[in-house]
Residue frames as qw, qx, qy, qz and C-alpha x, y, z in Angstrom:
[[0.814, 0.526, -0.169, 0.178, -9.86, 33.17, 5.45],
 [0.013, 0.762, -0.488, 0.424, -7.33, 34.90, 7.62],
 [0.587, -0.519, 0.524, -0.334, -7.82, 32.93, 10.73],
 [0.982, 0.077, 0.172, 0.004, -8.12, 29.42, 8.71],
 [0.450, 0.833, -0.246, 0.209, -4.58, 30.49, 7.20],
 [0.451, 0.492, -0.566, 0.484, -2.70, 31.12, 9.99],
 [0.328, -0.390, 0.613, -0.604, -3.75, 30.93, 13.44],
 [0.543, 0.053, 0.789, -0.283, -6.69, 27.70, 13.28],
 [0.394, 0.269, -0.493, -0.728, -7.98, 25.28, 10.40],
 [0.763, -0.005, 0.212, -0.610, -10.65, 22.91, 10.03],
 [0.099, 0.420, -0.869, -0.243, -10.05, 19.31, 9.40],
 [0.814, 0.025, -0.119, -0.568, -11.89, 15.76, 8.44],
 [0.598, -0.332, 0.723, -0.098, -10.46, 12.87, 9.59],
 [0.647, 0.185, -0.553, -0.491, -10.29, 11.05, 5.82],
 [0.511, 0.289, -0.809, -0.004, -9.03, 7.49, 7.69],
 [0.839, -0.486, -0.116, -0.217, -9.46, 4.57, 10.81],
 [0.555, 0.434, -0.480, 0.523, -5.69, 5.27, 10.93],
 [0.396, 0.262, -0.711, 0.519, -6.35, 6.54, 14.12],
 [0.626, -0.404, -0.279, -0.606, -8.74, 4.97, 16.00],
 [0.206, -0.769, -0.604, 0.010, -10.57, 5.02, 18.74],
 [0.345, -0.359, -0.089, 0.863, -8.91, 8.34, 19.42],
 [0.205, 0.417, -0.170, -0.869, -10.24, 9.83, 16.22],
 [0.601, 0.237, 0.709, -0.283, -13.04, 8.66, 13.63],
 [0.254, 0.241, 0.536, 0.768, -13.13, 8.82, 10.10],
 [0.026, -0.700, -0.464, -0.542, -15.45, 11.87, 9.63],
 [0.490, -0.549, -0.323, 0.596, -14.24, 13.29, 12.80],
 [0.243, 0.882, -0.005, 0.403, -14.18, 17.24, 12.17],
 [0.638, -0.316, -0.225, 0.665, -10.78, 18.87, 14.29],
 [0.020, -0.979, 0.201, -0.008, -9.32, 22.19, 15.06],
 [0.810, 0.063, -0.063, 0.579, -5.97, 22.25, 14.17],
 [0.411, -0.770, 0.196, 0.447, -3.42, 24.87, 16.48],
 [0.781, 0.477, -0.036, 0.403, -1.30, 26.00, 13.06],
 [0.189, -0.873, 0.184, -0.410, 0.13, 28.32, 16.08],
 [0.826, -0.561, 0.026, 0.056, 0.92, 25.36, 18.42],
 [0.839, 0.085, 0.119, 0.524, 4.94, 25.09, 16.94],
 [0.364, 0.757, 0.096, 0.534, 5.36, 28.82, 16.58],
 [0.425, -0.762, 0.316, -0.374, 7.25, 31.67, 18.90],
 [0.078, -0.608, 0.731, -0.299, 9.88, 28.87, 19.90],
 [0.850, -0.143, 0.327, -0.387, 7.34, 25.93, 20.41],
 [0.072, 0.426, -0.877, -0.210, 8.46, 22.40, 20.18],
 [0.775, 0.011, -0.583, -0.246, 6.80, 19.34, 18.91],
 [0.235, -0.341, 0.882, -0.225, 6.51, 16.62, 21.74],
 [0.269, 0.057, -0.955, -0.109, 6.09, 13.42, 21.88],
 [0.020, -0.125, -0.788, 0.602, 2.30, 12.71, 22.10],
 [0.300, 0.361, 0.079, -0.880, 1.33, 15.14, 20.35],
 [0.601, 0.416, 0.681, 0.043, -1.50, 14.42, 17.81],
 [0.105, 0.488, -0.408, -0.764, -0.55, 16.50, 14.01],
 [0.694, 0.647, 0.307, -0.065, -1.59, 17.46, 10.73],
 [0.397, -0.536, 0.433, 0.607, 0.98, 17.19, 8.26],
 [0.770, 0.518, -0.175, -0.328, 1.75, 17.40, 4.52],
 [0.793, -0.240, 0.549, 0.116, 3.48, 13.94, 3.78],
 [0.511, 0.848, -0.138, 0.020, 5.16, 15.32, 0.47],
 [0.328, 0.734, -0.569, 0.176, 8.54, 14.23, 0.52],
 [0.165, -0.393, 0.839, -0.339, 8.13, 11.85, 3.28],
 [0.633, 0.145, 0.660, -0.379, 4.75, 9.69, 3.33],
 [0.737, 0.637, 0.225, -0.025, 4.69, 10.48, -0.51],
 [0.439, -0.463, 0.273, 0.720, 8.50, 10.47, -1.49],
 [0.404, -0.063, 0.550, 0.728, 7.88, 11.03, -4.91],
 [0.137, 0.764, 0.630, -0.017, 5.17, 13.64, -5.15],
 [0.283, 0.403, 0.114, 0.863, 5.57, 16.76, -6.91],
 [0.166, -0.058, -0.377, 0.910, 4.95, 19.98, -5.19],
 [0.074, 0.663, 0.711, -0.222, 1.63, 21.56, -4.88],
 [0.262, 0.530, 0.212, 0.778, 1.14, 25.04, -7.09],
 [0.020, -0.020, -0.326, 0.945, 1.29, 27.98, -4.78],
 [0.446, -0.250, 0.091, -0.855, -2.22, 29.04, -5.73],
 [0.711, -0.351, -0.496, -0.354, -3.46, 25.70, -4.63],
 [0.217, 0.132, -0.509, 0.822, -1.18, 25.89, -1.85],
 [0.129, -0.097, 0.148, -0.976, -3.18, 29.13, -1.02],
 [0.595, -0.142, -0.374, -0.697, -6.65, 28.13, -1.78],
 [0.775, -0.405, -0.471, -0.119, -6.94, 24.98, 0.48],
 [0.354, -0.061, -0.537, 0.763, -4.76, 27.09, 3.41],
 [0.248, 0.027, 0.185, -0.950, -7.78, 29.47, 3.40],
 [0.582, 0.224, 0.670, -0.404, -10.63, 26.54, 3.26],
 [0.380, 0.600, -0.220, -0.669, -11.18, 27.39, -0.57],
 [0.715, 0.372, -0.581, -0.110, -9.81, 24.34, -2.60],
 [0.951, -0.275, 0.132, 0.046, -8.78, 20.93, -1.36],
 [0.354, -0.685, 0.577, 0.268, -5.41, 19.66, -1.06],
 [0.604, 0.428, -0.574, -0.349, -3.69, 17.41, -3.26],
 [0.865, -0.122, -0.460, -0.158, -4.46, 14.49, -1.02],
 [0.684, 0.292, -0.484, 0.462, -1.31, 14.50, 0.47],
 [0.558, -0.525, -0.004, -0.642, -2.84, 15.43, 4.13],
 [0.599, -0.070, -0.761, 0.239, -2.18, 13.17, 7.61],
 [0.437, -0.728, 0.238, -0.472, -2.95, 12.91, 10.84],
 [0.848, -0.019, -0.479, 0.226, -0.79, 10.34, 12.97],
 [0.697, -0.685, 0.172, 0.125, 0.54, 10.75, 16.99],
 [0.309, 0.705, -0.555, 0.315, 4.02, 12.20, 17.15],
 [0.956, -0.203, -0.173, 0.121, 6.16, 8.89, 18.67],
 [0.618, -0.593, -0.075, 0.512, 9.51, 10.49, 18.69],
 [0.054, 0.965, -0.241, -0.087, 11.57, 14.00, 18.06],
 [0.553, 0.658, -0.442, 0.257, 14.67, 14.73, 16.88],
 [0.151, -0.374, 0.836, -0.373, 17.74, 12.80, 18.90],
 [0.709, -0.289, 0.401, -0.504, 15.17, 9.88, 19.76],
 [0.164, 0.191, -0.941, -0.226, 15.77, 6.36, 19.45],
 [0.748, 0.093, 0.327, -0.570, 12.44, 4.52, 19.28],
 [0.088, 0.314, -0.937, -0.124, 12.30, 0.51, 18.91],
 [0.769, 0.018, 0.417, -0.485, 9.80, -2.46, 18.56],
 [0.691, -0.545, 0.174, -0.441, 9.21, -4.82, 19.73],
 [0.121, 0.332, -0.929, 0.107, 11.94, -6.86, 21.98],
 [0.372, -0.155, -0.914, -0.050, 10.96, -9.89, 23.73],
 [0.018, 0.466, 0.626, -0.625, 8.41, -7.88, 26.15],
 [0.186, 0.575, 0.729, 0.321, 6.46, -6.56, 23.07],
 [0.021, 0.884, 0.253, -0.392, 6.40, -2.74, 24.06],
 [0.331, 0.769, -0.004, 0.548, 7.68, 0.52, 22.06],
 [0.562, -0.727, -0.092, 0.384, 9.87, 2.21, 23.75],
 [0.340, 0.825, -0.064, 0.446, 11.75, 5.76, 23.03],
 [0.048, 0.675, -0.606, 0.418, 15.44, 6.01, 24.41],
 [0.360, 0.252, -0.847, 0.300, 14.79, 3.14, 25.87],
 [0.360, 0.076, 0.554, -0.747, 12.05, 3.62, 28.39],
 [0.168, 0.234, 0.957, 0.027, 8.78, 1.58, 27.59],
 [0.334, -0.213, -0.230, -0.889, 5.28, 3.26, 26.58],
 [0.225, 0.378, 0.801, -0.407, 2.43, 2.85, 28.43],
 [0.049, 0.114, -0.366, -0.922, 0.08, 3.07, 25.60],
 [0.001, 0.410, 0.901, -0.143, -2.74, 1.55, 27.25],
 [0.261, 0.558, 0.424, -0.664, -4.89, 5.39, 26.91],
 [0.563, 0.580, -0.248, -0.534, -5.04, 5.68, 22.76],
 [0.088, 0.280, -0.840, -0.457, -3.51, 2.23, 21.35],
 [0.618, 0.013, -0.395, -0.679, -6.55, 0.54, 19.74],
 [0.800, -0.150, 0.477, -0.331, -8.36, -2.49, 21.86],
 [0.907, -0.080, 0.398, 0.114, -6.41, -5.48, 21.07],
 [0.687, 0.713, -0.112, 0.084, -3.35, -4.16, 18.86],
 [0.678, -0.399, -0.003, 0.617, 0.20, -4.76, 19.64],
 [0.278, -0.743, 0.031, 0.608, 2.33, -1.96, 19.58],
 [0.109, 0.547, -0.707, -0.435, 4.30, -3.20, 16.00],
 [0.955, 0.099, 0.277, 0.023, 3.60, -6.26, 14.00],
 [0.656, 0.685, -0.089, 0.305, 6.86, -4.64, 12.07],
 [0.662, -0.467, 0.043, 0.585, 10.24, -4.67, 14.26],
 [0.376, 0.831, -0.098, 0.397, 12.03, -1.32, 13.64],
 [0.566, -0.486, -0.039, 0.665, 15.32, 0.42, 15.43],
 [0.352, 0.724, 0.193, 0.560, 15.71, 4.26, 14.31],
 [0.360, -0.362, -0.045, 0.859, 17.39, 7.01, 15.45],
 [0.297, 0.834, 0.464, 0.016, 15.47, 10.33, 14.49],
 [0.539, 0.191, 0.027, 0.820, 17.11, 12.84, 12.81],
 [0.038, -0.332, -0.157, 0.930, 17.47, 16.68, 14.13],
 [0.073, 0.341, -0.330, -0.877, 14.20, 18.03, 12.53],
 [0.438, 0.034, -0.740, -0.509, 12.52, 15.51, 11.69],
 [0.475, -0.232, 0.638, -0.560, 10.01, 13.29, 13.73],
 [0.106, -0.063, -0.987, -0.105, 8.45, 9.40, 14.05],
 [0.536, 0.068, 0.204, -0.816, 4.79, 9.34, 13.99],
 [0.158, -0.184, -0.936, -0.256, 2.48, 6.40, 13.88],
 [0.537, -0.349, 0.063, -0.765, -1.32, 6.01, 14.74],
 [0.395, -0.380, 0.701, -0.456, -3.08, 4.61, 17.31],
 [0.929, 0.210, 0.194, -0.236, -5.06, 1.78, 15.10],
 [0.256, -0.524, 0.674, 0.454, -1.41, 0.35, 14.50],
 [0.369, 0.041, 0.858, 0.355, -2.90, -2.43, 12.45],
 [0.360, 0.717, 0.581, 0.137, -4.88, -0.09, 10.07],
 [0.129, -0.919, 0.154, 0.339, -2.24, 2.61, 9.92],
 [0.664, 0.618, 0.044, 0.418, 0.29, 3.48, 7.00],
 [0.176, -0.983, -0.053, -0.020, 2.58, 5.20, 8.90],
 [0.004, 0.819, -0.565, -0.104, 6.45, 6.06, 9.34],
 [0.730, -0.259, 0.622, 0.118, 6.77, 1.93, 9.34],
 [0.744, 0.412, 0.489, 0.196, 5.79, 1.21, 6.28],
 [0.430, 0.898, -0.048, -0.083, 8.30, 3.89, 4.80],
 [0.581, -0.642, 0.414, 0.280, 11.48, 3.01, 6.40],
 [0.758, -0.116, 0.460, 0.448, 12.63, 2.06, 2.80],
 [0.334, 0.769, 0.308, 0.450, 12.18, 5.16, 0.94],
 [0.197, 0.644, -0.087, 0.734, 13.32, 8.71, 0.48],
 [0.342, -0.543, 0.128, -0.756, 13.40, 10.18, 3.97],
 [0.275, 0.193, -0.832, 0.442, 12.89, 6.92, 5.72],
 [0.376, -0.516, -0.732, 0.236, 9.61, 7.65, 7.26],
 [0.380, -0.107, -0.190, 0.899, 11.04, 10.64, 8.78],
 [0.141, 0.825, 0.323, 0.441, 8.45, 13.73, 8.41],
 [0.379, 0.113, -0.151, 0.906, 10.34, 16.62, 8.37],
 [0.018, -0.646, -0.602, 0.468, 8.83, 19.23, 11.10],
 [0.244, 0.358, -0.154, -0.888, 8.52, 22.37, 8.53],
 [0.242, -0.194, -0.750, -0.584, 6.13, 19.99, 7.08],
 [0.193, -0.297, -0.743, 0.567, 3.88, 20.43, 9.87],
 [0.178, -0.724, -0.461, -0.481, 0.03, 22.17, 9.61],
 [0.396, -0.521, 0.179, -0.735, -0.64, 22.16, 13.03],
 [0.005, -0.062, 0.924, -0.378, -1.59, 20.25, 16.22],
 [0.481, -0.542, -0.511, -0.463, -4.98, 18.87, 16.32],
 [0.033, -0.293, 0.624, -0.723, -6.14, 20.23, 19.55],
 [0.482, 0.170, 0.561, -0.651, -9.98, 19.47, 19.72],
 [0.071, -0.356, -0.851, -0.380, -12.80, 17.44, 17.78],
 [0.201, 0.128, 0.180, -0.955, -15.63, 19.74, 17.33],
 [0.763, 0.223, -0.136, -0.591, -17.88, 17.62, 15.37],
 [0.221, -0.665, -0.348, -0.623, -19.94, 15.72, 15.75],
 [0.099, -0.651, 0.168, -0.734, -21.19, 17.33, 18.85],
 [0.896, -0.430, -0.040, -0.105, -21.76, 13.75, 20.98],
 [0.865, -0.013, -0.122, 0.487, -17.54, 13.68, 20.65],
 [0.171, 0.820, -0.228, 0.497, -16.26, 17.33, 21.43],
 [0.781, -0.559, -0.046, 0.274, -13.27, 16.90, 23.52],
 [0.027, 0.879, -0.466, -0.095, -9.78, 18.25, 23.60],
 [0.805, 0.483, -0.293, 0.180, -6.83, 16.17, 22.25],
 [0.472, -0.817, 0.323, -0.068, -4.67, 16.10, 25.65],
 [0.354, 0.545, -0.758, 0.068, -1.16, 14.68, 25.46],
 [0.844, -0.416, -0.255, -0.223, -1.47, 11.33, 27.05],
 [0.505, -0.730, 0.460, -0.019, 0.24, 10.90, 30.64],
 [0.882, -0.107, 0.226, 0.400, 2.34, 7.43, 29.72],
 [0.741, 0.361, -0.040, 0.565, 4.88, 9.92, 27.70],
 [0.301, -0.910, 0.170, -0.230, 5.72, 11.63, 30.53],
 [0.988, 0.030, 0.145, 0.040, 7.83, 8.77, 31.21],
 [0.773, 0.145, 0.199, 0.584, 10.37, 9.67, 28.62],
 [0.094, -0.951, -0.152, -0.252, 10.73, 13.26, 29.38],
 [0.301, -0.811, 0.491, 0.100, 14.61, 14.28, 29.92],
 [0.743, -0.368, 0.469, 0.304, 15.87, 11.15, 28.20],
 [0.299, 0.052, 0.538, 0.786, 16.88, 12.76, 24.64],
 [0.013, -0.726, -0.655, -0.208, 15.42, 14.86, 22.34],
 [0.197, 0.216, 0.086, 0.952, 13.39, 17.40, 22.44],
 [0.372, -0.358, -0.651, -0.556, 10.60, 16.33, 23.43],
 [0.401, -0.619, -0.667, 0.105, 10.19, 17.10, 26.67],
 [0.159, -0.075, 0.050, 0.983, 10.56, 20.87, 26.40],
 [0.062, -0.628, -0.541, 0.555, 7.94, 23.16, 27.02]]
């Protein structure tokens, strides 16, 4: 109960949000350590979040003891659960798609040829944001079967999930046992590393 609390917790993939990376019924380890002691979110990463105020603006809070109960494996949540590839950190500007069809954060292009689903473009949904301090863009990698910061941009919050909403990094898929691998940041956002942000901090 301790360990599923605070240091590592089990997860299920509910969605084909982000696929081929992850599978519906995927099982994960989520790092609820990976952000702690000074750590920063980067851009890449893959998170579990609660989307309370941001994916769901207008969801009431969760009661503490359920809170408690589905932080220690015990009870379920109140749905309100994500996984989705951090795109950019506070300070970033992240855009799609000019007339060369890519995403691109501060300006610099993605290469998103290792996780973006076989034959999706980047966006079928032109955006221009600026992320606020605190807060981060996240989309998944099956763009065109993902719900993600696009499709909020007119509500509370904008999309926006604020990082104290933040489980944990998924680090590994443990189940089943023909797909155990680690979750590695992929190399193409190396790229944008020094050009705002936070997100290429260590």
């Amino acid at each position: 109960m301790l360990v599923n609390a605070f240091v590592a917790r089990p997860f299920a993939v509910p969605s084909a949000s982000m696929e081929n990376t992850l599978r519906p019924g995927d099982r994960l380890v989520v790092n609820e350590l990976a952000y702690s002691f000074g750590g920063h979110v980067r851009r890449g990463d893959v998170v579990v979040f609660d989307g309370t105020g941001s994916f769901l603006p207008y969801a009431k809070e969760t009661p503490t003891v359920r809170r408690f109960l589905s932080a220690v494996g015990l009870g379920s949540g109140n749905g309100s659960v994500y996984v989705k590839r951090v795109v950019g950190v506070g300070g970033d500007r992240v855009t799609c798609c000019g007339v060369d069809g890519r995403l691109k954060v501060n300006g610099v292009p993605l290469d998103e040829s290792a996780y973006l689903y076989p034959g999706d473009a980047p966006s079928a949904v032109p955006f221009d944001v600026v992320v606020p301090a605190g807060k981060l863009w996240v989309m998944g990698d099956h763009r065109s079967d993902s719900r993600d910061s696009r499709d909020h941009l007119g509500e509370p919050g904008g999309g926006f999930v604020p990082e104290k909403r933040l489980i944990g990094r998924a680090d590994w898929i443990v189940f089943p046992i023909g797909r155990w691998t680690s979750l590695d940041r992929p190399a193409g956002f190396a790229a944008v590393e020094g050009t705002g942000g936070h997100g290429g901090q260590r």
